[in-house]
C-alpha positions as a LaTeX table, in Angstrom:
\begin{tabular}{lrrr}
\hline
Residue & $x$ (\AA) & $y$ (\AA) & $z$ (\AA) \\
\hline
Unk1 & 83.37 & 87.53 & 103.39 \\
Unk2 & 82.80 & 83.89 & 104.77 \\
Unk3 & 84.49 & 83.26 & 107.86 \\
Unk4 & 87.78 & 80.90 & 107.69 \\
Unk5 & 88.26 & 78.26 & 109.66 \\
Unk6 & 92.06 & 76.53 & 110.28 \\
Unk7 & 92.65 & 73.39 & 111.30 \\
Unk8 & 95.94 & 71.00 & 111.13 \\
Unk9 & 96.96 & 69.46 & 108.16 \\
Unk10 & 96.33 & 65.64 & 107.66 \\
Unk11 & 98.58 & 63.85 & 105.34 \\
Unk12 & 95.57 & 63.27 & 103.25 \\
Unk13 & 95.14 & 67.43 & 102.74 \\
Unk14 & 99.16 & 66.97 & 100.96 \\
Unk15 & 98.18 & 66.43 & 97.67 \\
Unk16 & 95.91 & 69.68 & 98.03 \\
Unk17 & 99.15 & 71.44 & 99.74 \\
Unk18 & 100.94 & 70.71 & 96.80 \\
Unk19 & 98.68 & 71.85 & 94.46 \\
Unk20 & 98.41 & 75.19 & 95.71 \\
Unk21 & 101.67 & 75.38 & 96.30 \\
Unk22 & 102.22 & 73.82 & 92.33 \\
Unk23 & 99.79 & 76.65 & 91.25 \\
Unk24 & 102.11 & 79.48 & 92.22 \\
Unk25 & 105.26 & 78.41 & 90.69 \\
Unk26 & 104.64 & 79.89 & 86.98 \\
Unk27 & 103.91 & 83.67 & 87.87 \\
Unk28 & 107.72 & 83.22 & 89.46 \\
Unk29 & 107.07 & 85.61 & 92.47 \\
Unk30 & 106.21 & 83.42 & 95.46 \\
Unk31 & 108.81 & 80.83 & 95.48 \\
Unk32 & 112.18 & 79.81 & 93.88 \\
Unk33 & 111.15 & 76.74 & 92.66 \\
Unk34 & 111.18 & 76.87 & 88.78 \\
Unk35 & 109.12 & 73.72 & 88.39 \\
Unk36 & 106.39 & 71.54 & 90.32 \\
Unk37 & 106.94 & 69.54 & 93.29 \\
Unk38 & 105.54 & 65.77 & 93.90 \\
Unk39 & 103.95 & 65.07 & 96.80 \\
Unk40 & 106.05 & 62.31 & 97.74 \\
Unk41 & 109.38 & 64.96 & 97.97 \\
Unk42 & 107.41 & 67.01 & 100.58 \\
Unk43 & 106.72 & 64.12 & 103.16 \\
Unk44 & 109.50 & 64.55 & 105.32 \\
Unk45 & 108.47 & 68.41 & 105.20 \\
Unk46 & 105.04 & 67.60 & 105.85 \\
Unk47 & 106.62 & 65.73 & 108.98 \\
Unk48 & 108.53 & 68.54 & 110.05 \\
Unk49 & 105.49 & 70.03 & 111.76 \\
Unk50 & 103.72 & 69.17 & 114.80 \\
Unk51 & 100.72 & 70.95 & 115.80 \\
Unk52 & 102.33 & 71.64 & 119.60 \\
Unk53 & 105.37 & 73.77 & 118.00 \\
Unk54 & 105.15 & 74.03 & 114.14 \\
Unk55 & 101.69 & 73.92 & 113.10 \\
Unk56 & 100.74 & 73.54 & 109.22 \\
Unk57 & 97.16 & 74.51 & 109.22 \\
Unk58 & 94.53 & 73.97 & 106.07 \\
Unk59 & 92.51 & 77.14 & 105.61 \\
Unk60 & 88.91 & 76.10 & 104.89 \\
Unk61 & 85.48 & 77.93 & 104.30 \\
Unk62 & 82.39 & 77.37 & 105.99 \\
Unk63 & 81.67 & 74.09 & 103.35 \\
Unk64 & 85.05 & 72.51 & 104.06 \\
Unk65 & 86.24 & 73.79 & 100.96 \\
Unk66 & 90.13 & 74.16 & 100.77 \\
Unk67 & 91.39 & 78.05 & 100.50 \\
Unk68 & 95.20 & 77.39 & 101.22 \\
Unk69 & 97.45 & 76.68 & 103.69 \\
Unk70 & 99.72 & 78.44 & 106.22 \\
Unk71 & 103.26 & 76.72 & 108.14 \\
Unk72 & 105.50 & 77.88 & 110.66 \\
Unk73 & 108.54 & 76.71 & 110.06 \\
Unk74 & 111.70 & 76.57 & 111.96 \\
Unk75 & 114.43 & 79.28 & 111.10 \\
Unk76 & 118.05 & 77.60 & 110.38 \\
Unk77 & 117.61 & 74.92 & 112.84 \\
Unk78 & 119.22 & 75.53 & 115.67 \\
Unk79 & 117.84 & 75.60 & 119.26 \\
Unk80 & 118.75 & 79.09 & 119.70 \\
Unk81 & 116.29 & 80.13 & 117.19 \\
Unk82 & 113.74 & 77.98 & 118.53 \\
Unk83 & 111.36 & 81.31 & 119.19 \\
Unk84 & 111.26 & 82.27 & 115.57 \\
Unk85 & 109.62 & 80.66 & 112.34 \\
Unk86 & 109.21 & 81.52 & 108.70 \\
Unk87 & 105.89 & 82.24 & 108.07 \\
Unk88 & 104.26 & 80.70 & 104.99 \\
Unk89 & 100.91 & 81.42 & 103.26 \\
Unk90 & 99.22 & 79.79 & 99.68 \\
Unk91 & 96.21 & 80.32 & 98.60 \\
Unk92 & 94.61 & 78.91 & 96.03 \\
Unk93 & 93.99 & 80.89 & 92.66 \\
Unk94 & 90.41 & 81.23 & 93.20 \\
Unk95 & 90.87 & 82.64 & 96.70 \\
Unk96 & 93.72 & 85.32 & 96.42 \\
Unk97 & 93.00 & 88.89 & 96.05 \\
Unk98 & 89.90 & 88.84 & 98.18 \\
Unk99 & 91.14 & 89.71 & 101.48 \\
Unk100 & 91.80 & 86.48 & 103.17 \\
Unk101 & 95.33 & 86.81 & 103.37 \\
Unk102 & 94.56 & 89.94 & 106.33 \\
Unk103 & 92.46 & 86.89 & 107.82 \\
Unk104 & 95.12 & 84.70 & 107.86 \\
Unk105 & 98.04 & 86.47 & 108.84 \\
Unk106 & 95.84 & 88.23 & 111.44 \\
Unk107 & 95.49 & 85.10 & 112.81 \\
Unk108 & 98.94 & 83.49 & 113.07 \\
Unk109 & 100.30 & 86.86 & 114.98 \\
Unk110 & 97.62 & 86.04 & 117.44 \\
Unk111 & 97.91 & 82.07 & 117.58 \\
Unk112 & 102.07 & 82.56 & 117.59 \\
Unk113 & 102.55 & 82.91 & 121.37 \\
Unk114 & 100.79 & 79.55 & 122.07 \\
Unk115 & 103.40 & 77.87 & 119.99 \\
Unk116 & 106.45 & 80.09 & 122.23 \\
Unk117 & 107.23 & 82.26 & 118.88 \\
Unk118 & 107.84 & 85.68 & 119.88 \\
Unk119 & 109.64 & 86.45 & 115.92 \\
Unk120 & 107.50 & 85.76 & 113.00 \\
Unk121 & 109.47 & 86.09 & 109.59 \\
Unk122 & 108.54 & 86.06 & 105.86 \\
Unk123 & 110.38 & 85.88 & 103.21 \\
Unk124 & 109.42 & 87.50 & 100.26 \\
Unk125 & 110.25 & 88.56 & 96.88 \\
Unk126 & 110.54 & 92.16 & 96.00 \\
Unk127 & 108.60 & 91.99 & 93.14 \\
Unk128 & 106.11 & 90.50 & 95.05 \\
Unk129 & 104.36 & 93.70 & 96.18 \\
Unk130 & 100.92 & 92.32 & 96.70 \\
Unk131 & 102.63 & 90.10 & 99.53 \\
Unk132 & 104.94 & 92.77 & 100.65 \\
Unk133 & 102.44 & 95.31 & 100.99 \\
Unk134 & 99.86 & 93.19 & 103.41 \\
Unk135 & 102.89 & 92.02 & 105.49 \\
Unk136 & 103.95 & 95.79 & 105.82 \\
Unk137 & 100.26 & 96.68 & 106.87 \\
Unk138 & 100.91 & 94.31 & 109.93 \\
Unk139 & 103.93 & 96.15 & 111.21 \\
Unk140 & 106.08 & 93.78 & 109.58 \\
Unk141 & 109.93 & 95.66 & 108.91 \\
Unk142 & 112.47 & 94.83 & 106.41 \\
Unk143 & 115.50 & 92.86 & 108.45 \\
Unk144 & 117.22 & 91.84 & 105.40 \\
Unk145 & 117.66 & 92.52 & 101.81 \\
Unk146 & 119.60 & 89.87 & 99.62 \\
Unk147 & 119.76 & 91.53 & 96.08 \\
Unk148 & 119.75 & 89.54 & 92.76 \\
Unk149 & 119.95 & 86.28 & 95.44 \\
Unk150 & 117.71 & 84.61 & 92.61 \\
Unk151 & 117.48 & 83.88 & 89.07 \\
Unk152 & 114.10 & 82.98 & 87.85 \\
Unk153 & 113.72 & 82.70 & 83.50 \\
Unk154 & 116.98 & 84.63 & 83.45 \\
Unk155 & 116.25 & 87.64 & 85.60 \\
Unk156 & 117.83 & 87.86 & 88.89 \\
Unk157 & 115.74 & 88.45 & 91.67 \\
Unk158 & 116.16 & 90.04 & 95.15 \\
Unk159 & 114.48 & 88.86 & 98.68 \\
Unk160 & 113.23 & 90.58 & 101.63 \\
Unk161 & 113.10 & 89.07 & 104.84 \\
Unk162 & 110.45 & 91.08 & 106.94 \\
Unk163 & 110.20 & 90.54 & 110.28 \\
Unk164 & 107.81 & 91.24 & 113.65 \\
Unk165 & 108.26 & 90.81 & 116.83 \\
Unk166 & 104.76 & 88.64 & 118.53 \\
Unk167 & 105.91 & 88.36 & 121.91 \\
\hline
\end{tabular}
């Protein structure tokens, strides 16, 4: 497997964001949005990270070619919480099911006490068991369980917030 390189988003790698992000919306198991996103509604998102605190990182092989994309983002906004983020990872169709996504979380446990996280969280649906299954493998726990929280084409969905302590 080729090595991965991250480095922070640039507005210009948003359109690429969305897409990935775009590309996971029909199988209805990584997110609760039921249709695509424009890139102009995720600006102020985009904004919301910094690379000192909340870093949105573009996952790239060797040849600069875009894989996906990982975020920390705050949990419920208040300072209190400041030491935890949700944890988000896309890749893009071509690269999922190959391994990377050990890479990648392997990497933000290890880069989260730089950014003073010591509580990584994801948030995941329970039909999502490939995603449940390599967050488990990293000693990731179930905190939370909201059942039927979701409705997606009629069928109510539940969500598992797993969580791990990094520092």
């Amino acid at each position: 497997m080729e090595e991965l390189k991250f480095r922070n988003a640039e507005l210009k790698d948003l359109p690429k964001i969305v897409e990935i992000y775009n590309s996971t919306i029909p199988s209805r198991m990584v997110t609760a949005d039921t249709e695509n996103i424009s890139v102009e509604s995720r600006i102020k998102w985009f904004h919301d990270h910094n690379p000192e605190k909340r870093p949105l990182w573009v996952i790239e092989k060797e040849q600069n070619e875009v894989l996906g994309w990982v975020s920390f983002s705050s949990f419920y906004g208040r300072p209190a919480y400041n030491g935890t983020v949700e944890l988000s990872i896309y890749m893009d169709e071509s690269s999922r099911g190959k391994g990377y996504g050990k890479k990648v979380l392997q990497y933000c446990i290890d880069k989260a006490p730089k950014f003073e996280v010591k509580t990584l969280l994801g948030f995941i649906f329970l039909h999502n068991e490939p995603s449940l299954k390599l967050f488990r493998h990293f000693g990731f726990e179930d905190w939370g369980v909201f059942p039927n929280v979701a409705v997606l084409d009629g069928v109510e969905r539940t969500l598992v917030i797993l969580g791990k302590r990094v520092g």
